[in-house]
C-alpha positions as CSV (number, residue, x, y, z in Angstrom):
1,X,79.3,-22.2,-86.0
2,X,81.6,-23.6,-83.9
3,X,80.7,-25.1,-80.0
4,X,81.8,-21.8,-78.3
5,X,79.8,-19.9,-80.3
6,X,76.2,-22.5,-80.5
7,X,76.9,-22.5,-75.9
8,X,77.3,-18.7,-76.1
9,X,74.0,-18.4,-78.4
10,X,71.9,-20.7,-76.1
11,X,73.3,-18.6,-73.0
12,X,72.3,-15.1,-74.0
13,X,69.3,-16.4,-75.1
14,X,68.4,-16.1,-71.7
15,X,64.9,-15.9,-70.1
16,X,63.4,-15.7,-73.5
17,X,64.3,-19.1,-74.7
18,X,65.6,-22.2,-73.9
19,X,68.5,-24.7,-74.7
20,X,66.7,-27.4,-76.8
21,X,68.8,-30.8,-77.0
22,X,67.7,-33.0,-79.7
23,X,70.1,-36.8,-80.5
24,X,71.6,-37.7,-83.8
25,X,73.2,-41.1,-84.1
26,X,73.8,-40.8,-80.6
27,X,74.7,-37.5,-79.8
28,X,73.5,-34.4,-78.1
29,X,72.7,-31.2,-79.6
30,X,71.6,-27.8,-78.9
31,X,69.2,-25.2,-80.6
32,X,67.5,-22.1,-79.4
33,X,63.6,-22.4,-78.5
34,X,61.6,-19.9,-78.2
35,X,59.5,-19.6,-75.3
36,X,59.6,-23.8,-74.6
37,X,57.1,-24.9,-71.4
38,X,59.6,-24.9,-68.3
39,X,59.4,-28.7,-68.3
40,X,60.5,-29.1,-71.7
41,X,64.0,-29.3,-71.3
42,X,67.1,-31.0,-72.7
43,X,67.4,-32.8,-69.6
44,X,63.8,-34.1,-69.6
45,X,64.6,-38.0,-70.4
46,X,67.1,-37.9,-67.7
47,X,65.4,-39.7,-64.8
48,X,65.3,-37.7,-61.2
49,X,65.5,-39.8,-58.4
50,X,64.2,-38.2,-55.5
51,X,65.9,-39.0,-52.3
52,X,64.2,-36.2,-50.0
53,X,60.9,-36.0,-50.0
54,X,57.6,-35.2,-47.5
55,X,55.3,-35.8,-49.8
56,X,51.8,-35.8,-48.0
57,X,52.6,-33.5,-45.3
58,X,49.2,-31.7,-46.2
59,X,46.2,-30.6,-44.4
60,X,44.3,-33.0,-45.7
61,X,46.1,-36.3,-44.9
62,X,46.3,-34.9,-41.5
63,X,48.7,-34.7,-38.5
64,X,49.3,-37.3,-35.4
65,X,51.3,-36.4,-32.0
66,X,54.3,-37.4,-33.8
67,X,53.9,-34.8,-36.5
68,X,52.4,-34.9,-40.3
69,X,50.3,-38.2,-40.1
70,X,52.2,-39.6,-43.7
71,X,55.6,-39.2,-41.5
72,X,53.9,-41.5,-39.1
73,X,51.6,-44.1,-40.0
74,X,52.7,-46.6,-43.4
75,X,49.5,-45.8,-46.3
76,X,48.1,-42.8,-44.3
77,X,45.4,-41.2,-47.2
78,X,43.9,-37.9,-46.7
79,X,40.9,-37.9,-44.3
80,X,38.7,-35.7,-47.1
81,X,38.7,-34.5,-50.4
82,X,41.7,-32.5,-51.1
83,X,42.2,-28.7,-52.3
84,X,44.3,-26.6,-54.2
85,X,44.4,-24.6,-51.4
86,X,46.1,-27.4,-49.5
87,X,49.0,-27.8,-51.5
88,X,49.5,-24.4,-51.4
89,X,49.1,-23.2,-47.6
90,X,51.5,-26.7,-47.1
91,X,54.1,-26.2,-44.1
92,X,56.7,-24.3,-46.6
93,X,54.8,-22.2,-48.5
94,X,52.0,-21.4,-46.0
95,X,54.4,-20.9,-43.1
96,X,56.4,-18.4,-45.2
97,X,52.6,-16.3,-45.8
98,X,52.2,-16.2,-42.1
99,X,56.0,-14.8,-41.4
100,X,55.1,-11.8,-43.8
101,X,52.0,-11.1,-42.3
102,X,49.2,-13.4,-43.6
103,X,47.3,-15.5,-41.5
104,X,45.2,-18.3,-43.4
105,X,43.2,-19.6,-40.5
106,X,42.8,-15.9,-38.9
107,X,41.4,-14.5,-41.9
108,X,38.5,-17.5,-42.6
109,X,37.8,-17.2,-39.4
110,X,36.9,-13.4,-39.3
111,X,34.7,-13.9,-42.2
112,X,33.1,-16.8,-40.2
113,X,34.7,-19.9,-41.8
114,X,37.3,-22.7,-40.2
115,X,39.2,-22.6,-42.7
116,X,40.6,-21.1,-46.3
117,X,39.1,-23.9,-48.0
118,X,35.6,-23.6,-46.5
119,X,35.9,-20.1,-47.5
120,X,37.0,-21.1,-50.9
121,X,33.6,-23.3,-50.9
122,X,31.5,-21.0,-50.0
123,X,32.7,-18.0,-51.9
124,X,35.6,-18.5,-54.3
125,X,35.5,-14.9,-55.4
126,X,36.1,-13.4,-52.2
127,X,38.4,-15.6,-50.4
128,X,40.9,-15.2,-54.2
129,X,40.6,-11.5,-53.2
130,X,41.8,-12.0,-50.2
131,X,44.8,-13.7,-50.7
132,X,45.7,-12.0,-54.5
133,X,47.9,-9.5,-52.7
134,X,50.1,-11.8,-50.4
135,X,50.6,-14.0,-53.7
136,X,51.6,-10.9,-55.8
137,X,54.3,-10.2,-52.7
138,X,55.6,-13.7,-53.3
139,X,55.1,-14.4,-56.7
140,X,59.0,-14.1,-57.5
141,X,60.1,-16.9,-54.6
142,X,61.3,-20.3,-55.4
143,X,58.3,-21.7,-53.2
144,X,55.5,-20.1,-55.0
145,X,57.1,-21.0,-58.8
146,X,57.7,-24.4,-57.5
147,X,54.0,-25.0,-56.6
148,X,52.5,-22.7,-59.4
149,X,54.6,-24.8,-62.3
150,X,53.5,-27.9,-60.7
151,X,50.1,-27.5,-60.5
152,X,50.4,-26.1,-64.3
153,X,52.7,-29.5,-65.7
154,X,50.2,-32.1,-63.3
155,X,46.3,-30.1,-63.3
156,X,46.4,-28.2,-66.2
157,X,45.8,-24.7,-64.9
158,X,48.3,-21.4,-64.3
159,X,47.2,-20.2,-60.7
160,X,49.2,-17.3,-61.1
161,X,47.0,-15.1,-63.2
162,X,44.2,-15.1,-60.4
163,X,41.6,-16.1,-62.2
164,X,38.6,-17.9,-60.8
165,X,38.4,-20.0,-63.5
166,X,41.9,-21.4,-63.3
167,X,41.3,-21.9,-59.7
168,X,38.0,-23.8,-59.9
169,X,40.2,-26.2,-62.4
170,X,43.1,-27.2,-60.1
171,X,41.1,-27.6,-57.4
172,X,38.8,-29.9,-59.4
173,X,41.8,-31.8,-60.6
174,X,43.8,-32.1,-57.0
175,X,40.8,-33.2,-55.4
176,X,40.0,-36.2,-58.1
177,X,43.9,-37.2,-58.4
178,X,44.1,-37.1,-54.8
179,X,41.3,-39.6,-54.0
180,X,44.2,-41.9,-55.2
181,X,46.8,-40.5,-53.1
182,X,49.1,-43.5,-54.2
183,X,48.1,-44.2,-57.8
184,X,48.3,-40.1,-58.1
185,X,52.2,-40.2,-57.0
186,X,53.1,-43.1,-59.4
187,X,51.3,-41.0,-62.3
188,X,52.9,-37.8,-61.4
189,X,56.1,-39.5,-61.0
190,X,56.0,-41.4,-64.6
191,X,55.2,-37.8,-66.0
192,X,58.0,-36.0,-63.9
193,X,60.1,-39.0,-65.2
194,X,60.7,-39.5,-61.4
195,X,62.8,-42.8,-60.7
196,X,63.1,-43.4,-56.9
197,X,61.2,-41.9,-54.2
198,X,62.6,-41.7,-50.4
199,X,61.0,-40.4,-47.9
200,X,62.3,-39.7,-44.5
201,X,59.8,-41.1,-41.7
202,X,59.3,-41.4,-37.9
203,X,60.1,-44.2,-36.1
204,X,56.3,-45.0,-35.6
205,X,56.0,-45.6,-39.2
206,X,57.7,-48.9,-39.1
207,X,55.3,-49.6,-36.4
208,X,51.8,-48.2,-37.3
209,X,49.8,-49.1,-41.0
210,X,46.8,-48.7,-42.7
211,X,45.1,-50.8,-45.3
212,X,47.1,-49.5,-48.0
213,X,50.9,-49.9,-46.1
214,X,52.1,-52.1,-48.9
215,X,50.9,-50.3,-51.8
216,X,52.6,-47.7,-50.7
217,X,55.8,-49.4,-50.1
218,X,56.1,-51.1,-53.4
219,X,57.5,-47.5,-54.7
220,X,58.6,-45.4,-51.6
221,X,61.8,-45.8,-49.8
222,X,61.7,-45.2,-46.0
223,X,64.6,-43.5,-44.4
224,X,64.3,-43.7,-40.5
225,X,64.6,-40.2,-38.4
226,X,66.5,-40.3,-35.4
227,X,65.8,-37.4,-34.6
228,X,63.4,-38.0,-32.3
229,X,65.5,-40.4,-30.3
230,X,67.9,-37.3,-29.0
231,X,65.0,-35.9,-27.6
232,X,63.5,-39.2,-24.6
233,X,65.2,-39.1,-21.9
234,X,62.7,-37.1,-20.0
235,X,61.5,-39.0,-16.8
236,X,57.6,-39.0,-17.8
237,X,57.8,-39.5,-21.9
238,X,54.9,-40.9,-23.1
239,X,56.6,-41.6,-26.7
240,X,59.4,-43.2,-25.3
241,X,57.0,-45.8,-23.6
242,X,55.1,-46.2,-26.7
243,X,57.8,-47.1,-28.4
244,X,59.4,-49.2,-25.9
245,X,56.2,-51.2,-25.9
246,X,56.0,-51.4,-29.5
247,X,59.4,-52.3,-29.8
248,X,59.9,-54.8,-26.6
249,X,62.6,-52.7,-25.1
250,X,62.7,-50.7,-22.4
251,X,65.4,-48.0,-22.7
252,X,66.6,-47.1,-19.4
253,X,70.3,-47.3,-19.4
254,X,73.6,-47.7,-21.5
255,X,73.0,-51.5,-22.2
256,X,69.0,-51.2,-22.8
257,X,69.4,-48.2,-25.0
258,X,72.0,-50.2,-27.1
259,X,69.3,-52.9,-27.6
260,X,66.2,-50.5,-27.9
261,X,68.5,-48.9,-31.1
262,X,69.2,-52.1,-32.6
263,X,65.9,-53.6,-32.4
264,X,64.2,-50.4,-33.7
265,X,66.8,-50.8,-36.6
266,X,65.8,-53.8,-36.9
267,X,62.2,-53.5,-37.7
268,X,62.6,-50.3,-40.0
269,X,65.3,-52.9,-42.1
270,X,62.2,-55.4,-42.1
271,X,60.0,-52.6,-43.8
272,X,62.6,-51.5,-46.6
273,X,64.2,-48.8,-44.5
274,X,67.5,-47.4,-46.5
275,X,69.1,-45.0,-44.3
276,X,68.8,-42.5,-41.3
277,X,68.0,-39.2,-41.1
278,X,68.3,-36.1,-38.3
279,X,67.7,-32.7,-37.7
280,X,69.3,-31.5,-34.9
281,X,70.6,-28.8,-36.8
282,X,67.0,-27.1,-35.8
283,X,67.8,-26.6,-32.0
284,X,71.8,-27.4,-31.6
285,X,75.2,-27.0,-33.3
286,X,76.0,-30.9,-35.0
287,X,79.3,-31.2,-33.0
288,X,78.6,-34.7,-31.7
289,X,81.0,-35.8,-29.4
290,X,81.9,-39.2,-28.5
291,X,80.7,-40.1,-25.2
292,X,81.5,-42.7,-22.6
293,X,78.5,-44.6,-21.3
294,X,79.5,-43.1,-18.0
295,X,79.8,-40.1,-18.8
296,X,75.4,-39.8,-19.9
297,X,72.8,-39.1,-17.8
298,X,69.7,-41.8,-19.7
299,X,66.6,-40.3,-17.7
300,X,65.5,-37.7,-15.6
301,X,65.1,-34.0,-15.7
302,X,68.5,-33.4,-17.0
303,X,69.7,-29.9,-17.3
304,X,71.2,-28.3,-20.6
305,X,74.5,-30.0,-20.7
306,X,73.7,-33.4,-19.5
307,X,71.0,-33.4,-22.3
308,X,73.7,-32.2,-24.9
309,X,75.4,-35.3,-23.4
310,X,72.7,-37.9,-23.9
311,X,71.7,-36.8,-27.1
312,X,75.8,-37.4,-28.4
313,X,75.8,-40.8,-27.0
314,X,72.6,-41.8,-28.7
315,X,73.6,-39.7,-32.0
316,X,77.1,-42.3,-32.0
317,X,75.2,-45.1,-31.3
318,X,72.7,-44.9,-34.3
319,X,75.9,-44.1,-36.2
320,X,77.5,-47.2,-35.1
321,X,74.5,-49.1,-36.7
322,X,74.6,-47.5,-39.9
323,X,78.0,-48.2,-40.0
324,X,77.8,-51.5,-39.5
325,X,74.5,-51.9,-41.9
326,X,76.2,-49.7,-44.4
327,X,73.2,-47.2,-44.4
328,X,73.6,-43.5,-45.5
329,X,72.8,-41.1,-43.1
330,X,71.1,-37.7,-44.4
331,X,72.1,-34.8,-42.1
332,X,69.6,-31.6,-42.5
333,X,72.6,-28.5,-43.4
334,X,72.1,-24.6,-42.8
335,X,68.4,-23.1,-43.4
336,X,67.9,-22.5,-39.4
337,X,69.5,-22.0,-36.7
338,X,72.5,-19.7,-38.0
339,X,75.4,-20.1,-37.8
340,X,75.5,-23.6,-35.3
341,X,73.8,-25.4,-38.7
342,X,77.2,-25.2,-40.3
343,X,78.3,-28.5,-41.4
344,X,81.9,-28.2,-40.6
345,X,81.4,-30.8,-37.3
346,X,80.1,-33.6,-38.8
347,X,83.7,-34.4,-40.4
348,X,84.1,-35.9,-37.2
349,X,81.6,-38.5,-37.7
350,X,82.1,-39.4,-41.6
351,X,85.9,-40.3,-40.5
352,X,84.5,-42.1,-37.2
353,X,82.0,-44.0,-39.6
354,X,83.5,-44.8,-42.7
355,X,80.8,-47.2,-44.2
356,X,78.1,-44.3,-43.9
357,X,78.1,-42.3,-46.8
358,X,77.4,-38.8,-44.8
359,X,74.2,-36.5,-47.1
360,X,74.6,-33.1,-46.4
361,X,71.1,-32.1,-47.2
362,X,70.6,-28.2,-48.3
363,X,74.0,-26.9,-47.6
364,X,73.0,-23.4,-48.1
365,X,74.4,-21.2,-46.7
366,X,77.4,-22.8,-46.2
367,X,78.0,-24.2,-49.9
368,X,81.2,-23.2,-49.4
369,X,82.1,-25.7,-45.9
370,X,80.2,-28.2,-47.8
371,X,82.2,-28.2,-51.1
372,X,85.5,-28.6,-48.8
373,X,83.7,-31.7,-46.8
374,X,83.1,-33.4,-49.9
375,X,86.3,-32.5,-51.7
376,X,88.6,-33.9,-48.8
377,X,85.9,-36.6,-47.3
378,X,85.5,-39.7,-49.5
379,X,82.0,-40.4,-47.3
380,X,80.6,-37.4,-47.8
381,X,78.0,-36.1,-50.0
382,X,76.0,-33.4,-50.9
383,X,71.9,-33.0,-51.5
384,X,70.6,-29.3,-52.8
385,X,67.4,-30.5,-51.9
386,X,65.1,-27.6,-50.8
387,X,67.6,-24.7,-52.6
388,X,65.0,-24.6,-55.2
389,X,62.3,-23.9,-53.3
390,X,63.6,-21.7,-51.1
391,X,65.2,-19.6,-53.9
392,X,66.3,-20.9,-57.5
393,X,69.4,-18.6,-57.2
394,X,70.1,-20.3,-54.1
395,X,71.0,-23.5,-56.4
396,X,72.2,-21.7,-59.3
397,X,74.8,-20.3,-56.8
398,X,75.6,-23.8,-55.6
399,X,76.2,-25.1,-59.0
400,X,78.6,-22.3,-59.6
401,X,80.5,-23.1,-57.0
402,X,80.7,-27.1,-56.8
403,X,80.8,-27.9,-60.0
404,X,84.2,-26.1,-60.6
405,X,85.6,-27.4,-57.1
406,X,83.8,-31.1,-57.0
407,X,84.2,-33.7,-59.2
408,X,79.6,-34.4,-60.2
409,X,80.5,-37.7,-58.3
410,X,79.4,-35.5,-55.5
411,X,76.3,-33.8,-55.9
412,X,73.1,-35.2,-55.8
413,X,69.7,-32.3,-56.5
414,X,66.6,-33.8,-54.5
415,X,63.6,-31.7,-54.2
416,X,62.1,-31.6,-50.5
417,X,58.7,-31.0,-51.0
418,X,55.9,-31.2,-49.2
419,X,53.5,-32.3,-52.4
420,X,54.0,-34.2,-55.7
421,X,52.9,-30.6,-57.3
422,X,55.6,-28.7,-55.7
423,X,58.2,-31.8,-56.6
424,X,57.4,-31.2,-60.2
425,X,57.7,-27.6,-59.9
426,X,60.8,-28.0,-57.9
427,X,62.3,-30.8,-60.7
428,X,61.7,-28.3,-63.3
429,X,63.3,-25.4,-62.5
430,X,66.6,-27.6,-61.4
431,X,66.3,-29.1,-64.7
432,X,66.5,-25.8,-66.6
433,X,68.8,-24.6,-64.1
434,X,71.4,-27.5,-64.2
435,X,71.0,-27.6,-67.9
436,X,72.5,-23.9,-68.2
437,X,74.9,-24.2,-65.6
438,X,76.3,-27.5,-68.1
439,X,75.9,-25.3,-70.9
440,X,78.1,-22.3,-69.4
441,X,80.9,-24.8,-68.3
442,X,80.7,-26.9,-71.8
443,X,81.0,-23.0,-73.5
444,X,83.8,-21.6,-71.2
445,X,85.7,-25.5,-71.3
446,X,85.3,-27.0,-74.4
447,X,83.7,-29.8,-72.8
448,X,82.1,-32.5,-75.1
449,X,78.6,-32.5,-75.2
450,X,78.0,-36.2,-74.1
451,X,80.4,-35.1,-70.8
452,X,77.8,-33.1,-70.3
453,X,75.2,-35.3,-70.5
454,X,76.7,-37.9,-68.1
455,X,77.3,-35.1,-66.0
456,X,73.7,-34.0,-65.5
457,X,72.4,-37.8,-65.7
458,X,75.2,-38.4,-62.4
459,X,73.9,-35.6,-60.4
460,X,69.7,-36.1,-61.2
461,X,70.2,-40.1,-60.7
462,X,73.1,-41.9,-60.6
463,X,74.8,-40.5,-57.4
464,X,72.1,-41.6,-55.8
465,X,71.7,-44.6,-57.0
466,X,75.2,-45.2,-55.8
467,X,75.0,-43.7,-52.3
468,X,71.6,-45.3,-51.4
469,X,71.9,-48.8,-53.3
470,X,68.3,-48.6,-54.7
471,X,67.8,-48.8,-58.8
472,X,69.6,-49.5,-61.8
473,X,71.9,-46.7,-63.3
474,X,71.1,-44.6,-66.7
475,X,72.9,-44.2,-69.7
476,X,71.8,-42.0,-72.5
């Protein structure tokens, strides 16, 4: 059989089986697998470096003023024994239960509990019941596969069948492993064959830590939000003045704010910070204009455009410094706030900065103004972090399109999850899905399989080994 006809077999072998890869002096090949596990793939060696990641941003570690208390404070462990039913009512996955109709909290409380988990304590049976139907309604979406094949590949047990039993398990397993919050993520990432791990943080976490700070930073990679910095100019801000304490600055006008930036910089540099990250694609449209120190307003009840003002002078300024300290900058894409999240604006600032490699993180559901940023801009980037949680065809639609319009230079595939469990869950499915997409192209081009290969190892690792300067590159 010839290679059009083996990439043709392993296509239409669809859901039923997978394309196994095995090596042979060196090279790849293919054969059909009946019903392999989902993270048994031929793209499983391949390391996955995860550049966008909130791991910890569960009930159980806990929240601060700031937001989700491992955003916030360096080493923040959970506060009690963890749950099952943490990981899944996280901030993805819960919130999207409560959109269709479910409320966690509401319905504990009516049967006289705080919480699902209490209820889960006291009567397993019952609170299962309760939620069975909600899960049924979402048992087809990106975030529920992500966190059910997790669990599965890291605890052991299939939470999609309902079962008590299966429950009882996983929540056993999650709230042992998670008694080690750190040595848990190293051995889920050594089984996830997980390389890197960033993590994008609040300015406070440079500033506050617990006893187990530097554990933690021996194998996570900061990335500093500026987010928050677009949103102090209030005249009575008590996290501006918290931070100008911790810092030594007091931000108050063009010159002060310059030196507030830098020194904040400075401090997240100190603590292994690789990059910036922002958001504003939440609450505004990212056309960022460049503004004369004049022309902004620093304090005071400002009104809706002098705010728009201020927060495009401090957006350039924290540009200027990752410029000049040739950090990336990850820029959260589409999602919310349709259609000003289109990422068509911020061409503006990858040619005003050329030494920071611009991340478009998400992209959907403009793929296609992404593709044509990173086509025609050599700094910019692209992250489908989050597509597979939000819906796998959401990434398998983004591979169709970028990989016949970008060279894989381009493309990176983070997860952005909330848990290790959902990561895994999350790595898998982009696995299986990248590995088809490669298979479809190598079928329909005659590509060489060890083209293929690189291709896949480029867009799990090496790209972002490249953009963000941390590890060493992989060669099969």
């Amino acid at each position: 059989m010839d290679r059009r006809g083996f990439f043709m077999n392993s296509v239409l072998a669809g859901a039923g089986a997978t394309t196994a890869f095995t090596r042979n002096e060196g090279v790849l090949h293919a054969a059909a697998t009946m019903q392999v596990p989902l993270e048994t793939s031929a793209l499983s060696d391949i390391p996955v470096f995860c550049a966008h990641e909130h791991w910890g941003s569960i009930d159980a570690v806990g929240m601060t003023a700031e937001g989700f208390r491992a955003d916030a404070e360096a080493g923040a462990e959970p506060g009690r024994e963890a749950s099952l039913w943490d990981i899944l009512l996280d901030p993805y996955f819960g919130g999207w239960l409560f959109q269709a109709g479910w409320d966690a909290r509401g319905r504990a409380r009516a049967k006289g509990f705080d919480s699902m988990i209490d209820w889960w304590r006291a009567q397993p049976v019952e609170a299962l019941t309760d939620i069975q139907t909600p899960l049924r309604q979402q048992s087809c979406t990106g975030a529920f596969q992500c966190i059910r094949h997790g669990v599965t590949a890291l605890h052991g047990a299939d939470i999609s069948d309902m079962e008590a039993d299966a429950w009882r398990q996983a929540d056993a397993s999650v709230g042992k492993a998670y008694k080690d919050i750190f040595g848990w993520y190293k051995t889920a990432m050594r089984r996830m064959n997980v390389s890197e791990l960033i993590r994008p943080v609040h300015p406070e976490y440079f500033l506050n830590a617990g006893p187990r700070a530097e554990e933690e930073r021996a194998f996570t990679h900061p990335i500093l939000r500026i987010d928050p910095l677009l949103e102090l100019w209030p005249e009575n801000c008590p996290r501006r003045d918290r931070l100008a304490e911790a810092i030594g600055v007091e931000p108050r006008d063009a010159a002060s704010w310059r030196a507030f930036i830098s020194a904040l910089f400075d401090r997240a540099a100190e603590k292994g910070n690789v990059g910036v990250k922002q958001l504003q694609a939440y609450t505004r449209p990212l056309d960022f204009a460049y503004r004369e120190d004049g022309e902004v307003t620093f304090r005071g009840p400002l009104r809706h455009e002098e705010a728009r003002i201020f927060q495009d002078w401090i957006m350039h300024e924290c540009c200027k410094q990752a410029h000049e300290r040739r950090w990336p900058h990850q820029a959260h894409t589409g999602t919310h706030n349709l259609p000003q999240s289109s990422p068509l604006p911020l061409a503006a600032l990858a040619s005003r900065y050329p030494n920071m490699n611009l991340v478009l993180l998400h992209c959907w559901p403009f793929l296609e103004e992404a593709g044509f940023l990173a086509k025609h801009t050599r700094n910019i980037y692209l992250d489908a972090c989050w597509q597979t949680v939000l819906n796998p065809a959401f990434f398998e639609q983004a591979l169709s399109l970028w990989l016949g319009y970008l060279p894989v230079s381009k493309v990176m595939c983070s997860q952005d999850a909330t848990s290790v469990e959902m990561a895994a869950g999350s790595i898998m499915i982009a696995r299986r899905l990248l590995e088809q997409a490669l298979t479809i192209r190598g079928n329909d081009w005659q590509l060489p399989e060890p083209a293929l290969r690189a291709g896949a190892a480029d867009i799990l690792h090496n790209n972002a080994v490249n953009v963000y300067g941390i590890g060493a590159f992989y060669s099969s």
